[in-house]
MARLUMPA-372858 format. One line per 4 residues: number of its first residue (from 1); their letters; for each residue x, y, z of C-alpha. Coordinates in steps of 0.02 Angstrom, whole numbers, plus 32768, in hexadecimal, padded with zeros to 4 digits. Each point is the difference from the previous one (the first is absolute). Layout:
! MARLUMPA-372858
NUM> A> X:Y:Z | ...
This chain:
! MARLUMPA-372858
1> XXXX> 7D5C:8149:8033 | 7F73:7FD7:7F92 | 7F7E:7F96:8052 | 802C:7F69:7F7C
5> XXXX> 80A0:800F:8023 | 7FE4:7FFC:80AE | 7F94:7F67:7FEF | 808A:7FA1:7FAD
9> XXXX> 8075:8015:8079 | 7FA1:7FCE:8071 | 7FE1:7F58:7FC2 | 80AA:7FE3:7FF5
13> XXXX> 800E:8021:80BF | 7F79:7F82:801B | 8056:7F9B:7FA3 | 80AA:800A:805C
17> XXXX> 800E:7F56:803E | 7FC3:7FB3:7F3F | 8088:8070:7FB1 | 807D:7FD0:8078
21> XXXX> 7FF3:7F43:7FE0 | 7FF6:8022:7F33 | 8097:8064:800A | 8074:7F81:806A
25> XXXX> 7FB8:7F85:7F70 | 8034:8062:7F80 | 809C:8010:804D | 801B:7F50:8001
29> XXXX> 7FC7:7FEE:7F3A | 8067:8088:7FC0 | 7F9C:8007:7F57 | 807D:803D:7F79
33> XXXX> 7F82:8071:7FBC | 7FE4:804A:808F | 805B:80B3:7FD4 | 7F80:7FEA:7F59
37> XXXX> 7F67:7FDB:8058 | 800A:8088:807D | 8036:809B:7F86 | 7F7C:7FC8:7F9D
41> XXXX> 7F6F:8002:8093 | 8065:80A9:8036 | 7FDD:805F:7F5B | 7F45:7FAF:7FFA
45> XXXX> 7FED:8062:80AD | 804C:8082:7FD4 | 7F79:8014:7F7E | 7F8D:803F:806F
49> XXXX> 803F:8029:80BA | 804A:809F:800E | 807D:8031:8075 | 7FE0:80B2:8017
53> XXXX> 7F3C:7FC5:802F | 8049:7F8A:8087 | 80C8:8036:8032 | 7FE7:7F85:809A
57> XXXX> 80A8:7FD2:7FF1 | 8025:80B4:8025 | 7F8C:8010:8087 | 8016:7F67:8067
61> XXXX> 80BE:7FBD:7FD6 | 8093:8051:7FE4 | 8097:7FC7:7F8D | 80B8:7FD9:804F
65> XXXX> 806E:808B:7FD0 | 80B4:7FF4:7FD4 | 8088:8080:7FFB | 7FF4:802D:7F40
69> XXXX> 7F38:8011:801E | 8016:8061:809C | 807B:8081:7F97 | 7F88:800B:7F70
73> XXXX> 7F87:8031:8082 | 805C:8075:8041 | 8040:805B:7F68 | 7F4A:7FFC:7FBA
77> XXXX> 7FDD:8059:80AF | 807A:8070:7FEF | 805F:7FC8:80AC | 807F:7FA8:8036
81> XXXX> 7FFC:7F3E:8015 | 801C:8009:80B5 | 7F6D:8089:800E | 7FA6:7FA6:7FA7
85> XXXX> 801D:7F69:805F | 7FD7:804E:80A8 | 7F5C:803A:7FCC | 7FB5:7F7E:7F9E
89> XXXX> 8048:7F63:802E | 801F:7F88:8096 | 8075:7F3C:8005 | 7F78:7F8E:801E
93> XXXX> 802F:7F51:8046 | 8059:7FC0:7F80 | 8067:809C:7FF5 | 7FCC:8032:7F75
97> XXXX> 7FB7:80A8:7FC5 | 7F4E:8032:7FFF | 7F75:8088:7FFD | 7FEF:8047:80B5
101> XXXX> 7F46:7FE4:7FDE | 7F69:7FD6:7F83 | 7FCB:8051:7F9E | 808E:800C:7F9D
105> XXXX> 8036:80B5:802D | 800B:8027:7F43 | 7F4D:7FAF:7FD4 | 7F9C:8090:7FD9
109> XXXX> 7F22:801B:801C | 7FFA:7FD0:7F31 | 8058:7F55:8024 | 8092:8050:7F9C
113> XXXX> 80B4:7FE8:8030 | 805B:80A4:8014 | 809E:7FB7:7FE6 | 7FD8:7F8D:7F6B
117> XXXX> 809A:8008:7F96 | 8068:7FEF:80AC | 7FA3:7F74:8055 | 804D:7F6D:804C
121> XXXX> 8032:7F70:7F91 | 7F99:7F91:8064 | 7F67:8086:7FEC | 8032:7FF5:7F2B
125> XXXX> 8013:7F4C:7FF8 | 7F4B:7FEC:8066 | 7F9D:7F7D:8001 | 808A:7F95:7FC8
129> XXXX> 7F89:7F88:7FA2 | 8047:803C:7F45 | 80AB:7FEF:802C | 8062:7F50:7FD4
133> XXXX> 802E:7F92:8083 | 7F5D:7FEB:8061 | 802B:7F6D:8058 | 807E:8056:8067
137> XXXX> 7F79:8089:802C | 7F76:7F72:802C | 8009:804E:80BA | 7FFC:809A:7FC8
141> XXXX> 7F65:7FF0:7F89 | 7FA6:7FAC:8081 | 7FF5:8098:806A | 7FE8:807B:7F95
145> XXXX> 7F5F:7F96:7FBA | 7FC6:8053:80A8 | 8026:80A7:7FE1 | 7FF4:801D:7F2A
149> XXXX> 7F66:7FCF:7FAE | 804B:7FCB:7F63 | 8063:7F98:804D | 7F76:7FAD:8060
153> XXXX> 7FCA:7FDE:7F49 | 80A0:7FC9:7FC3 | 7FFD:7F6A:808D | 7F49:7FE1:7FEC
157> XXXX> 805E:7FE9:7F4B | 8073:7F93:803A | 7F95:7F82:8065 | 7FA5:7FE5:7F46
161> XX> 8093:7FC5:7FAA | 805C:7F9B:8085
């Protein structure tokens, strides 16, 4: 990760605690822009972080996998679900399917995802902050302002406007 990067999430580690109390705010004003203002911070960003200088999200985390990700994976690998299943993946405590271990196995030196046009839906859909419906991914956000520098920005974003 990029040392600015680096730097950013870290502030918004230090800043756990201050986050936490914005974010149980915010989800007591449910601001009906809210989907508006955050896509917009998102793309501004976007603008100049770079995933494939950072893929911490990659590194660190790993996304929940469901059946019709776990068969996508498996076709892309050329093996068969429950293969792939036994080698890659474990239940974690909320039963539900995840990486055996970070790295993500398919995270390559480059920061490039080997499996790109297969990747998880929760991996595609990452970091969730230009998606609609941000309100009911508040938690969700919050955490990942830990882990993705942009959205560190994106809730730095956020504390501005509300």
């Amino acid at each position: 990760m990029l040392p600015e990067y680096q730097k950013t999430v870290q502030q918004a580690i230090s800043k756990k605690a201050e986050n936490k109390k914005f974010f149980d705010r915010l989800k007591k004003l449910q601001p009906k822009d809210l989907d508006k203002v955050t896509n917009q911070l998102h793309d501004e960003a976007f603008e100049h972080i770079d995933c494939l200088q950072c893929a911490n999200c990659c590194a660190t985390t790993g996304p929940l996998l469901k059946d019709r990700d776990i068969e996508r994976l498996a076709a892309a690998r050329r093996m068969k679900a429950s293969a792939f299943t036994e080698k890659y993946l474990r239940i974690d405590e909320d039963q539900d399917y995840i990486f055996k271990s970070h790295p993500c196995p398919f995270l390559g030196h480059d920061k490039y995802c080997s499996v790109y046009d297969s990747r998880p839906k929760a991996c595609a859909e990452y970091p969730h902050t230009q998606q609609n419906k941000i309100y009911s991914k508040l938690r969700i956000t919050y955490l990942n302002s830990m882990i993705c520098p942009a959205v560190a920005e994106v809730v730095e974003g956020l504390k501005k406007v509300y």
